[in-house]
C-alpha positions as a Python dict, from the first residue, in 0.01 Angstrom:
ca = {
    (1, 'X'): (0, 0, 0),
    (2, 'X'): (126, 355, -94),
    (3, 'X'): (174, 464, 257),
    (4, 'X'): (-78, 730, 335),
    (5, 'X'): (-43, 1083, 462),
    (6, 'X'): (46, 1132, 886),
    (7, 'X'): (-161, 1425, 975),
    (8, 'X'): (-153, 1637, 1323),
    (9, 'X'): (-472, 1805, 1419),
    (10, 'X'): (-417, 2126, 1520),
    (11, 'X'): (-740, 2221, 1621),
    (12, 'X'): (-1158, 2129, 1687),
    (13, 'X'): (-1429, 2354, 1658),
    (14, 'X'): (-1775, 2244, 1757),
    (15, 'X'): (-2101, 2416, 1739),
    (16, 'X'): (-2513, 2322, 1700),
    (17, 'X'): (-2782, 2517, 1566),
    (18, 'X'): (-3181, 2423, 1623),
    (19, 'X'): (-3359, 2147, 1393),
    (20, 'X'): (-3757, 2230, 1409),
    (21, 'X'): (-3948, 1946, 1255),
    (22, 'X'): (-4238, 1969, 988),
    (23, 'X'): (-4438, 1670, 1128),
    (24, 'X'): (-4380, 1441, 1422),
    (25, 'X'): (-4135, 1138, 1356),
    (26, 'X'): (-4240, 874, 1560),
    (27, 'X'): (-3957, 581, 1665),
    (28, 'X'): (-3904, 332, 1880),
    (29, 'X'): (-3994, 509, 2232),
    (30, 'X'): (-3997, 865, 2114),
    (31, 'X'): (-4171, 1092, 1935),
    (32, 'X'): (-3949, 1387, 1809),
    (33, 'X'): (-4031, 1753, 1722),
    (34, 'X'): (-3705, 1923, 1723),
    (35, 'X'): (-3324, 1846, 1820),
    (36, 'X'): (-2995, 2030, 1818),
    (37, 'X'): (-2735, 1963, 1499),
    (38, 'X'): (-2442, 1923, 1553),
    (39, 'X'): (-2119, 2089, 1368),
    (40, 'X'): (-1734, 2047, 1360),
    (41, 'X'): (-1454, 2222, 1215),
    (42, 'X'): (-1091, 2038, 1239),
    (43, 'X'): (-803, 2178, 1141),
    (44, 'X'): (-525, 1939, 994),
    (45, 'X'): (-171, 2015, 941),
    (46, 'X'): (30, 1766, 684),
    (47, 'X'): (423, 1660, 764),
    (48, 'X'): (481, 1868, 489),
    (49, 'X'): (347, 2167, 599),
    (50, 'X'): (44, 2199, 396),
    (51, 'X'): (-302, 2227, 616),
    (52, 'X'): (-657, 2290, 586),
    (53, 'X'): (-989, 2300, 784),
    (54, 'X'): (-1226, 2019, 714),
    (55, 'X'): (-1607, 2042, 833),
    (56, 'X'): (-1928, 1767, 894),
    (57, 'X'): (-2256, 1751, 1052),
    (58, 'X'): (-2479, 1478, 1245),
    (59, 'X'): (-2816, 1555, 1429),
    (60, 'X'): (-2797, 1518, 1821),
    (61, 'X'): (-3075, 1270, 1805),
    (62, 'X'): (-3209, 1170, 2143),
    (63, 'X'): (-3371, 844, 2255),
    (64, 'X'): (-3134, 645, 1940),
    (65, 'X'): (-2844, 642, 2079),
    (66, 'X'): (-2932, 528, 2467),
    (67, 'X'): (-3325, 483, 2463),
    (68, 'X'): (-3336, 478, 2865),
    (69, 'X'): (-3697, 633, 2946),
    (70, 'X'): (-3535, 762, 3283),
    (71, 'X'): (-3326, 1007, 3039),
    (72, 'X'): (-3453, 1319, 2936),
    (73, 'X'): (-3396, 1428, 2545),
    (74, 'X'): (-3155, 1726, 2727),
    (75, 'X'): (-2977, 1454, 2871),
    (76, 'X'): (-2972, 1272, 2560),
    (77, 'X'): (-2833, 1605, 2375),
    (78, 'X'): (-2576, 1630, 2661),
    (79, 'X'): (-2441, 1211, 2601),
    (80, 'X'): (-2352, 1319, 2266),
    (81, 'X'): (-2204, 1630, 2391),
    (82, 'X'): (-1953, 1433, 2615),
    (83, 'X'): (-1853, 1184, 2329),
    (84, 'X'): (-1761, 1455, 2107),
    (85, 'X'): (-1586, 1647, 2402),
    (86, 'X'): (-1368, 1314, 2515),
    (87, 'X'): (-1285, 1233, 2101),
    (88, 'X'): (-1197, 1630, 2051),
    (89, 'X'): (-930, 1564, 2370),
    (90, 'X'): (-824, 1238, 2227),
    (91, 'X'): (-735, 1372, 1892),
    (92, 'X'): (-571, 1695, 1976),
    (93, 'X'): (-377, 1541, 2200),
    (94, 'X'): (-224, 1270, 1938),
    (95, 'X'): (71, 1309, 1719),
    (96, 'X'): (81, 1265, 1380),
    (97, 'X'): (-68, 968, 1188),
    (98, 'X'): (-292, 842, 918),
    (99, 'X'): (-680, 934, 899),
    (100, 'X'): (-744, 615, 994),
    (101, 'X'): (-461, 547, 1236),
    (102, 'X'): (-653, 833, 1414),
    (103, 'X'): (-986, 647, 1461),
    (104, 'X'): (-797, 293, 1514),
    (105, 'X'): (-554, 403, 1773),
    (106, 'X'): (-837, 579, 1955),
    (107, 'X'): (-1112, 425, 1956),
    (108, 'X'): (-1027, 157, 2275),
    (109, 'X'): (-968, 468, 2476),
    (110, 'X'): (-1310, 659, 2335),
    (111, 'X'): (-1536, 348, 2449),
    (112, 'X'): (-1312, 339, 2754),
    (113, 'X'): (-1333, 686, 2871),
    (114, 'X'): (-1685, 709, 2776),
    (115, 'X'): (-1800, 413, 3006),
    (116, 'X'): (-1653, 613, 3298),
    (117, 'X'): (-1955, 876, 3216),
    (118, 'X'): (-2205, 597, 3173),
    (119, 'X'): (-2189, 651, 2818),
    (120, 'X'): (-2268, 311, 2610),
    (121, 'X'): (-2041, 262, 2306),
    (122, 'X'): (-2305, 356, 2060),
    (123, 'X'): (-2311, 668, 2221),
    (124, 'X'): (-1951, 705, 2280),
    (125, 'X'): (-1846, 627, 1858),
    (126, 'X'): (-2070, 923, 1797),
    (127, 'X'): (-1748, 1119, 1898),
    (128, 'X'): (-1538, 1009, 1671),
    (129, 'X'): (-1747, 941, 1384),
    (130, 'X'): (-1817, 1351, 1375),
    (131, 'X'): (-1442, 1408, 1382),
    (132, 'X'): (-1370, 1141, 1149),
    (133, 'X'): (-1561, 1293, 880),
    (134, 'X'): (-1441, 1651, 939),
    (135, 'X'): (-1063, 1496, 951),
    (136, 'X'): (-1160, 1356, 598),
    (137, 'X'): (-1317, 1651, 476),
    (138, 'X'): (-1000, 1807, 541),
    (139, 'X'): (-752, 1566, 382),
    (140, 'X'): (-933, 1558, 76),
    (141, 'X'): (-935, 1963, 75),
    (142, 'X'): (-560, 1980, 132),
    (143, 'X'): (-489, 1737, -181),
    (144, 'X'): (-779, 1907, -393),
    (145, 'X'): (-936, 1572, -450),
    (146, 'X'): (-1267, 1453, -386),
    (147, 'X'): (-1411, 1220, -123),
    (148, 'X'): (-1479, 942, -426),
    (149, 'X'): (-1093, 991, -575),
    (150, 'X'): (-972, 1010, -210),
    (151, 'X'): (-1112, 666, -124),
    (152, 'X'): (-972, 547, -527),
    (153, 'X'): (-616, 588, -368),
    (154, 'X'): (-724, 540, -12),
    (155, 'X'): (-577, 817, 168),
    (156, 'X'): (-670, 792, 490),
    (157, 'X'): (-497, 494, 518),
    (158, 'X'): (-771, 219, 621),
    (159, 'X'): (-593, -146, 670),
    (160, 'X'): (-616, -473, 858),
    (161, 'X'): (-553, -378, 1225),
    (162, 'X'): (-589, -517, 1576),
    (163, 'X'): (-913, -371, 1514),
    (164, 'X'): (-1041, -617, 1308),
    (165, 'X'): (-822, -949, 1343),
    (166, 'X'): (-1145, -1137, 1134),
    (167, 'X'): (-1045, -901, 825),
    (168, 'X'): (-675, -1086, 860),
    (169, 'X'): (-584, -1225, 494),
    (170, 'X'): (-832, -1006, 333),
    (171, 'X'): (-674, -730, 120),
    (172, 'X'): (-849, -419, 265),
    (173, 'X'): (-640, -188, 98),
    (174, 'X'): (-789, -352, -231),
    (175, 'X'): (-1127, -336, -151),
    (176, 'X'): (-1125, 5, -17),
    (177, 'X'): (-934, 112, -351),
    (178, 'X'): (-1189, -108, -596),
    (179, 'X'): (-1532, 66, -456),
    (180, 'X'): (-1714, 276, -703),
    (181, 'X'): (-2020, 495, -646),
    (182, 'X'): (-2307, 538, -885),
    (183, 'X'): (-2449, 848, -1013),
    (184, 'X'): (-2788, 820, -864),
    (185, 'X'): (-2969, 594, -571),
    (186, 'X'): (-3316, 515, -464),
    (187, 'X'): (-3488, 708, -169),
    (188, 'X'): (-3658, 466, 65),
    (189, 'X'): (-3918, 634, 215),
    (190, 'X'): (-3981, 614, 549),
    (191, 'X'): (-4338, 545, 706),
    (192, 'X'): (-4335, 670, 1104),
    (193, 'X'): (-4559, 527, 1345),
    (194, 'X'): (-4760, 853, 1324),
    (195, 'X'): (-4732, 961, 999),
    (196, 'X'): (-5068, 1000, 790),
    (197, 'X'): (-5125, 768, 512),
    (198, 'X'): (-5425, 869, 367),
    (199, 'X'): (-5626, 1129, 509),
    (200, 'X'): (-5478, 1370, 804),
    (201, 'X'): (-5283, 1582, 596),
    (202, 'X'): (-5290, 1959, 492),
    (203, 'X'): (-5216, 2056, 881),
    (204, 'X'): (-4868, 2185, 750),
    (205, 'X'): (-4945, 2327, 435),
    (206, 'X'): (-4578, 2428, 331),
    (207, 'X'): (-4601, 2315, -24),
    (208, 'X'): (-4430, 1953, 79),
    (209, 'X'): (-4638, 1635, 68),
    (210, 'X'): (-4739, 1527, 469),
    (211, 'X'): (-4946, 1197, 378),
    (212, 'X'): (-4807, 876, 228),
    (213, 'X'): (-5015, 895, -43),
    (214, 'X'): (-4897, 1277, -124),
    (215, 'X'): (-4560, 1126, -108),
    (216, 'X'): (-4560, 862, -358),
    (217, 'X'): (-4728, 1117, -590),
    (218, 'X'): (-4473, 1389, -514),
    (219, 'X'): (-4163, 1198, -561),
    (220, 'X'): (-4213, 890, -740),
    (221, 'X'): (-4050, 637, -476),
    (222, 'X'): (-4054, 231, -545),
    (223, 'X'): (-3873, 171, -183),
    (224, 'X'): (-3987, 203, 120),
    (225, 'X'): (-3902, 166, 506),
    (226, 'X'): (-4200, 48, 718),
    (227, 'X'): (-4191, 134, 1106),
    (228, 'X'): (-4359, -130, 1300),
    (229, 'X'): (-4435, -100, 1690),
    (230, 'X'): (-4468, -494, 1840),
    (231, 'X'): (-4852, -476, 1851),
    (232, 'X'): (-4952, -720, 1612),
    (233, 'X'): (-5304, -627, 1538),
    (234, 'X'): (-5195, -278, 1540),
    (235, 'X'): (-4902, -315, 1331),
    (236, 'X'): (-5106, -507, 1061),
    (237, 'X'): (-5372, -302, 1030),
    (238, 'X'): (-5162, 21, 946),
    (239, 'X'): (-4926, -193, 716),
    (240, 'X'): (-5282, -280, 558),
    (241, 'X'): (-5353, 79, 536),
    (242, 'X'): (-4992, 172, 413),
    (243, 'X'): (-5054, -178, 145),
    (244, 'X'): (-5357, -18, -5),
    (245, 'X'): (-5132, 325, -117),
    (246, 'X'): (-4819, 110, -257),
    (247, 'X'): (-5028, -158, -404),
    (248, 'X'): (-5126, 132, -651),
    (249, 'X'): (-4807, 174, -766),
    (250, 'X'): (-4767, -17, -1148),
    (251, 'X'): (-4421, -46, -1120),
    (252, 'X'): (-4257, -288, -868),
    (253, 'X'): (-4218, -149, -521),
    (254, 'X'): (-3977, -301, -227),
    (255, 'X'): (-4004, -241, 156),
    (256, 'X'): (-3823, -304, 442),
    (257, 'X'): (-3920, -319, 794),
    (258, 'X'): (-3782, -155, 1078),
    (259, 'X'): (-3864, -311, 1431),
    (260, 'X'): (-3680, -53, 1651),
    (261, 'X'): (-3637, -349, 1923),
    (262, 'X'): (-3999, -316, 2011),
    (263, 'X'): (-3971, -707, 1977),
    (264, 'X'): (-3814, -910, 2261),
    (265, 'X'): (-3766, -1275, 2128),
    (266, 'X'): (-3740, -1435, 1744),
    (267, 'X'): (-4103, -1605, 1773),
    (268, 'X'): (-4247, -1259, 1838),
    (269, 'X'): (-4084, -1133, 1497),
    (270, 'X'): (-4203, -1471, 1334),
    (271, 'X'): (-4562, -1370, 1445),
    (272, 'X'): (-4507, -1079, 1263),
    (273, 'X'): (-4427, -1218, 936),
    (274, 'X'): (-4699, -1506, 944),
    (275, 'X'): (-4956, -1253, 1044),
    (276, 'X'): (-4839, -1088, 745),
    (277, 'X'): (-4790, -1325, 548),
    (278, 'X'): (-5165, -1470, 631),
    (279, 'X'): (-5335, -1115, 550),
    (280, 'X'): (-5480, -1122, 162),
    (281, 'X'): (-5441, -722, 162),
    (282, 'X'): (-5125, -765, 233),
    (283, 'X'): (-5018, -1016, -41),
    (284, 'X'): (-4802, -783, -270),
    (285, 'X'): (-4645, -582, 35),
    (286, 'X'): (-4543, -927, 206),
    (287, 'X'): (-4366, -1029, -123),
    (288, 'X'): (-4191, -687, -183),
    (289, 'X'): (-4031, -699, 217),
    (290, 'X'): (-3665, -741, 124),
    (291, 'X'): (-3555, -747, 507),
    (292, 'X'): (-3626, -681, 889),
    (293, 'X'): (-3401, -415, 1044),
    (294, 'X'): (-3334, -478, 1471),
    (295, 'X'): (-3607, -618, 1549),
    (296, 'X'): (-3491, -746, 1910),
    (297, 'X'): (-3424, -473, 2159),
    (298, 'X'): (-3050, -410, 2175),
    (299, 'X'): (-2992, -571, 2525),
    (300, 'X'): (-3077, -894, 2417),
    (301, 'X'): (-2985, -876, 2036),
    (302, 'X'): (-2617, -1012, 2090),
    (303, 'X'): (-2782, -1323, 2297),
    (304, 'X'): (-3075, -1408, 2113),
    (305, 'X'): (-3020, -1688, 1796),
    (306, 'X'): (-3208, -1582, 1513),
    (307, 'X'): (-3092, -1845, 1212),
    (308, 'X'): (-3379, -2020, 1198),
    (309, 'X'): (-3569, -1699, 1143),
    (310, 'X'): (-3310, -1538, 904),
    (311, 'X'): (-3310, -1798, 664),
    (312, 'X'): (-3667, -1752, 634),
    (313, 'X'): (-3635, -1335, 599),
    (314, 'X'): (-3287, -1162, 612),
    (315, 'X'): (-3248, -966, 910),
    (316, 'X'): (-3001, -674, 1005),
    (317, 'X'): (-2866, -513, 1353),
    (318, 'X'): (-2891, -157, 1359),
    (319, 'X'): (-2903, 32, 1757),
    (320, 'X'): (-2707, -316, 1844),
    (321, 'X'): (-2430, -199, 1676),
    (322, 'X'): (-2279, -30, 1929),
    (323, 'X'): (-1905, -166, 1883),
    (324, 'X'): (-1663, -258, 1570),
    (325, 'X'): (-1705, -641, 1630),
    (326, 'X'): (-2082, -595, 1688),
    (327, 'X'): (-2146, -788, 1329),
    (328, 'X'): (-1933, -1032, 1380),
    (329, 'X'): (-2095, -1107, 1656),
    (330, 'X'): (-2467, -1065, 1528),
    (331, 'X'): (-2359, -1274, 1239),
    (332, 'X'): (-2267, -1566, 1455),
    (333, 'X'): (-2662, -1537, 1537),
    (334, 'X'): (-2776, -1550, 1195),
    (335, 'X'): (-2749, -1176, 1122),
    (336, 'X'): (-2719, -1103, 760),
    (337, 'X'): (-2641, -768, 767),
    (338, 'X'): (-2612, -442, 918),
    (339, 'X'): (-2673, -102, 884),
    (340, 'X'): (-2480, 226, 793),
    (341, 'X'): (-2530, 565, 921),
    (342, 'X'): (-2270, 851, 915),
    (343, 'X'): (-2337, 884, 1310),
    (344, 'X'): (-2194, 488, 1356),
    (345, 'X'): (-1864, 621, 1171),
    (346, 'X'): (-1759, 639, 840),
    (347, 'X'): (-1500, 335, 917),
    (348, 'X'): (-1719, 106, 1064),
    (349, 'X'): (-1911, 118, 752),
    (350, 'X'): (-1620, 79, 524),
    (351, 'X'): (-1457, -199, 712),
    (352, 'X'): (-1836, -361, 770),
    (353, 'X'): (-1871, -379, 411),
    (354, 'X'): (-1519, -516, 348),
    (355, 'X'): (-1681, -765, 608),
    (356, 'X'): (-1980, -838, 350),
    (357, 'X'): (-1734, -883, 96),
    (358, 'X'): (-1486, -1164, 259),
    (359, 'X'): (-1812, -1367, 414),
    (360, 'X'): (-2011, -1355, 93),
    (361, 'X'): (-1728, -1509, -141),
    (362, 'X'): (-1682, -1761, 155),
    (363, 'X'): (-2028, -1859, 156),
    (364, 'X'): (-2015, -1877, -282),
    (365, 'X'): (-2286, -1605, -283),
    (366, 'X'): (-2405, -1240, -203),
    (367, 'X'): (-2551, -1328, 155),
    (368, 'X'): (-2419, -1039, 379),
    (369, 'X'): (-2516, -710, 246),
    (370, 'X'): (-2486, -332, 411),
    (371, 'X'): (-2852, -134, 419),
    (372, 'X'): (-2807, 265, 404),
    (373, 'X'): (-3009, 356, 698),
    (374, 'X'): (-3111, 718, 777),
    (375, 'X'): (-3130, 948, 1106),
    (376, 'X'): (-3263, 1242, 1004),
    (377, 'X'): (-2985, 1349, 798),
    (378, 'X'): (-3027, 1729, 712),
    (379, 'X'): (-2988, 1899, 386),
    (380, 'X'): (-2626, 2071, 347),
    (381, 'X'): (-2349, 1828, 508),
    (382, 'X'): (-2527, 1579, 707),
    (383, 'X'): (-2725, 1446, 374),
    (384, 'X'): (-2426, 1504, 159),
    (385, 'X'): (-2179, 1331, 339),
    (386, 'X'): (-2397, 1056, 386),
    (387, 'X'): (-2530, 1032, 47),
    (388, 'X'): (-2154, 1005, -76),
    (389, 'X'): (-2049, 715, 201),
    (390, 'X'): (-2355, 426, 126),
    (391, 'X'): (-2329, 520, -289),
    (392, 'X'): (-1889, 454, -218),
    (393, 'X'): (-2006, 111, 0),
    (394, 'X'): (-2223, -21, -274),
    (395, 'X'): (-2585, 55, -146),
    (396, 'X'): (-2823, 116, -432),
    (397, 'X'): (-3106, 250, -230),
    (398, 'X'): (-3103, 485, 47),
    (399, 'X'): (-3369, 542, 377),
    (400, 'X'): (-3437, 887, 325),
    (401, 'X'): (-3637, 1112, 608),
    (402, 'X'): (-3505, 1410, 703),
    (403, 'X'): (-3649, 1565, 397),
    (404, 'X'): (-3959, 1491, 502),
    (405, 'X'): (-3995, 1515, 816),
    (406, 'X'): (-3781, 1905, 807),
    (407, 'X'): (-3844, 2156, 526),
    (408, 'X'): (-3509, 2179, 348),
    (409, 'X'): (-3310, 2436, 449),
    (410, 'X'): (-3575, 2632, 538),
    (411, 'X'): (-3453, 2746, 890),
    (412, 'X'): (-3123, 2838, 725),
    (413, 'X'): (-2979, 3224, 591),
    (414, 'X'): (-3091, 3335, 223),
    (415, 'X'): (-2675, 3301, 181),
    (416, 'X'): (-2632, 2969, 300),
    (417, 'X'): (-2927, 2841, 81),
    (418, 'X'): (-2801, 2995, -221),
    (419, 'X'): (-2495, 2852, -133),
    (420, 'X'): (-2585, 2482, -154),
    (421, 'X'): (-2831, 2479, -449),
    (422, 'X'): (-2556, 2688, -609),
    (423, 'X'): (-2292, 2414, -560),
    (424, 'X'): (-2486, 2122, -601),
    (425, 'X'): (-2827, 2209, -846),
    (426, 'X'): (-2874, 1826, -928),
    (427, 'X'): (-2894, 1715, -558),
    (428, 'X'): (-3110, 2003, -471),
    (429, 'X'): (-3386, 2226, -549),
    (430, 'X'): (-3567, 2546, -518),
    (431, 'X'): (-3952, 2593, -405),
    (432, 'X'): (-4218, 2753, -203),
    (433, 'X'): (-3877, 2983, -164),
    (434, 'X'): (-3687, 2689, 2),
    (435, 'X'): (-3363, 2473, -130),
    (436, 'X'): (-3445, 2136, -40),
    (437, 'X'): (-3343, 1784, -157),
    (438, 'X'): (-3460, 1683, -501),
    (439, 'X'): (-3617, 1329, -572),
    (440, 'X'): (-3699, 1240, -923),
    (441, 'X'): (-3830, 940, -1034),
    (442, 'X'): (-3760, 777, -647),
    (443, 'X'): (-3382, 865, -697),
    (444, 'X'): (-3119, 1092, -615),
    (445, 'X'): (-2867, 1221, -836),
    (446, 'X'): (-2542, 1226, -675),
    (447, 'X'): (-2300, 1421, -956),
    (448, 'X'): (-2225, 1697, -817),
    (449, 'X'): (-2061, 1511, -504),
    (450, 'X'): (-1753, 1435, -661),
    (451, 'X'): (-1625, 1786, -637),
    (452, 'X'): (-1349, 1857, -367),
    (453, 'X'): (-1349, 1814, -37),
    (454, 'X'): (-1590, 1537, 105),
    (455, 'X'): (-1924, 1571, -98),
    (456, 'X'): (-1986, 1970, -28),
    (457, 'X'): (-1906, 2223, -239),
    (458, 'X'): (-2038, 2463, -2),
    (459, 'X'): (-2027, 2552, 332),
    (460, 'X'): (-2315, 2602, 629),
    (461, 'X'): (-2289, 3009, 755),
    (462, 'X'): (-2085, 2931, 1124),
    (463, 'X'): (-2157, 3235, 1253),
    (464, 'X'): (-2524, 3129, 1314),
    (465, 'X'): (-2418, 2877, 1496),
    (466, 'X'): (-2382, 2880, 1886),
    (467, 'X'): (-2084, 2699, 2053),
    (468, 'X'): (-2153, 2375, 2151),
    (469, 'X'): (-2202, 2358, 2540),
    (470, 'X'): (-1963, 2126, 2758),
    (471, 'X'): (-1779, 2045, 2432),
    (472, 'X'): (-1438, 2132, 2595),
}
């Protein structure tokens, strides 16, 4: 491997501004109206001299990361906080090394340090991934390339490591170097617990579809991710309600299902898919369901066998993984695959799919598989950096929500707007006065991405933005 560039970072800026919501988005436990966004600047500084500032942004999500009811969504906000405060101290105080020798030398200590604040390693990760992005965003910036031509020559640096001895033998250098986006994805829509389907829209009136119906109409989607709540007669009728709008669709249509661990056992989850398998208006929607997303609650995930259910209907971890071996471990269980999201980390993904790779060509076919999984990604950086890391893995269609459930860019300066649908007109769009994320024909085009820097050609106006509190 071309050794990769050591890097010193010199500095960490960290900041939020307020995300109001357009409609409730009901998951899991929690029903959320607003949260903070998070932001981070990182300044880099080369062996050679040359530096630059790198940038990224994740949502503060509460009751995702650590759903414990006795928390408050402030305390939630303030979890995140702390894991982005402990990686900032990590990182500034560590001398030079890869991108990736960064995250890999670090991470033992983030999970460790984290623990001593009662902070679970899903929560604690959050730190770094953040940082990791912005350290990327950076190193891309200082060798004009983009994110796509960056990974092509793999400059940050990813490897086998102590990290992941069950990658030993497999060229990851290789893999990371042969990935290659496409130029557009499929949005998978996703259905909320409380979101209208039919009837109960028109309460918002912004110009943006509110029910399902609206949506399909709108924006043309043939995927879709269906929230279900571990009340079966509940749960089927609404997916009969949500069947009646998809089954209208000509063309095919695919769903997945997302169980948010409201399920505490495998026969539970097999009740599920008889019950909808056994419904006759649910015959085409039970036939499109490509997979279940963590359906077990995240305590018991890592301890609960699930191969005799999985070769039935794939099934993927998604809160369980809270560490890098988490898959490995799920896949001992029957675990097919598992999700990526930007707040996870950008090299758990990558190394997760070199994962699917290796145990696929073992098993003589595509079996494990990576699902692009959303959490309210906003537009500007959060959707853009996102967008560019599941297209680089190999996903072909994307959960999409925060474009849905926020309106654009709406909250954000005239400037900053302009800014974005400037930089990247085929990923966005202007209406109602608002730059928000286009969807044609279900899919998002993903060209103007490859421009330098990781996937953002422009930047969000900082000096809106308040400091992040207790971020060191």
């Amino acid at each position: 491997m071309t050794d990769a560039p050591r890097l010193t970072i010199t500095d960490i800026e960290l900041y939020e501004r307020d995300v109001h919501l357009r409609l409730p988005f009901r998951f899991g436990v929690t029903t959320l109206t607003e949260a903070p966004q998070g932001f981070a600047r990182v300044h880099i500084r080369l062996e050679d001299g040359r530096e630059s500032w790198g940038m990224a942004a994740e949502v503060l999500a509460p009751k995702w990361f650590d759903k414990n009811l006795d928390l408050s969504n402030d305390d939630n906000y303030d979890q995140l906080r702390a894991a982005l405060a402990i990686a900032k101290r990590l990182y500034m105080s560590a001398g030079p090394a890869t991108a990736f020798e960064h995250y890999r030398t670090s991470y033992a200590e983030q999970v460790s340090e984290a623990a001593k604040c009662d902070l679970k390693p899903l929560v604690a990760c959050f730190g770094l991934a953040v940082l990791d992005k912005a350290i990327l965003d950076a190193l891309c910036r200082v060798h004009n390339v983009s994110f796509f031509d960056a990974m092509a020559n793999n400059l940050p640096g990813i490897e086998n490591s102590p990290l992941t001895p069950d990658l030993a033998g497999f060229d990851v250098d290789a893999f990371v170097r042969g990935l290659r986006a496409t130029d557009t994805i499929d949005a998978r829509h996703t259905v909320g617990m409380v979101d209208p389907i039919e009837s109960g829209g028109g309460a918002v009136n912004d110009g943006l579809p509110e029910t399902l119906a609206d949506v399909v109409a709108a924006y043309g989607h043939c995927y879709f991710k269906l929230k279900v709540g571990g009340d079966l007669d509940a749960d089927l009728t609404r997916l009969a309600e949500v069947a009646h709008v998809l089954d209208r669709i000509e063309d095919t249509y695919y769903a997945t299902l997302d169980g948010n661990e409201q399920y505490s056992n495998a026969d539970a989850v097999r009740e599920l898919l008889n019950g909808i398998r056994g419904t006759p208006a649910l015959t085409r929607l039970a036939d499109a369901i490509l997979f279940v997303e963590q359906p077990i609650e995240r305590a018991l995930t890592l301890e609960t066998d699930m191969t005799s259910l999985a070769s039935d209907m794939p099934m993927i971890i998604d809160e369980a993984d809270g560490t890098i071996d988490a898959f490995v471990r799920a896949r001992d269980l029957g675990y097919q695959g598992v999700s990526s999201k930007s707040c996870k980390g950008l090299y758990k993904s990558i190394l997760n799919a070199a994962r699917c790779r290796q145990w696929s060509a073992e098993s003589g076919r595509p079996e494990y598989f990576m699902s692009a999984e959303d959490l309210t990604t906003q537009a500007g950086l959060g959707v853009q950096q996102d967008l560019a890391l599941v297209s680089y893995i190999g996903c072909r269609h994307v959960e999409r929500n925060g474009h849905h459930y926020v309106n654009g860019m709406a909250g954000q300066s005239d400037d900053e707007q302009s800014a974005f649908l400037t930089a990247h007109p085929d990923l966005y769009r202007a209406t109602d006065g608002v730059t928000r994320l286009s969807i044609q024909n279900g899919k998002i085009a993903l060209g103007s991405l490859s421009c330098v820097g990781f996937a953002a050609a422009a930047e969000p106006e900082w000096s809106a933005m308040r400091p992040m509190p207790h971020s060191g």
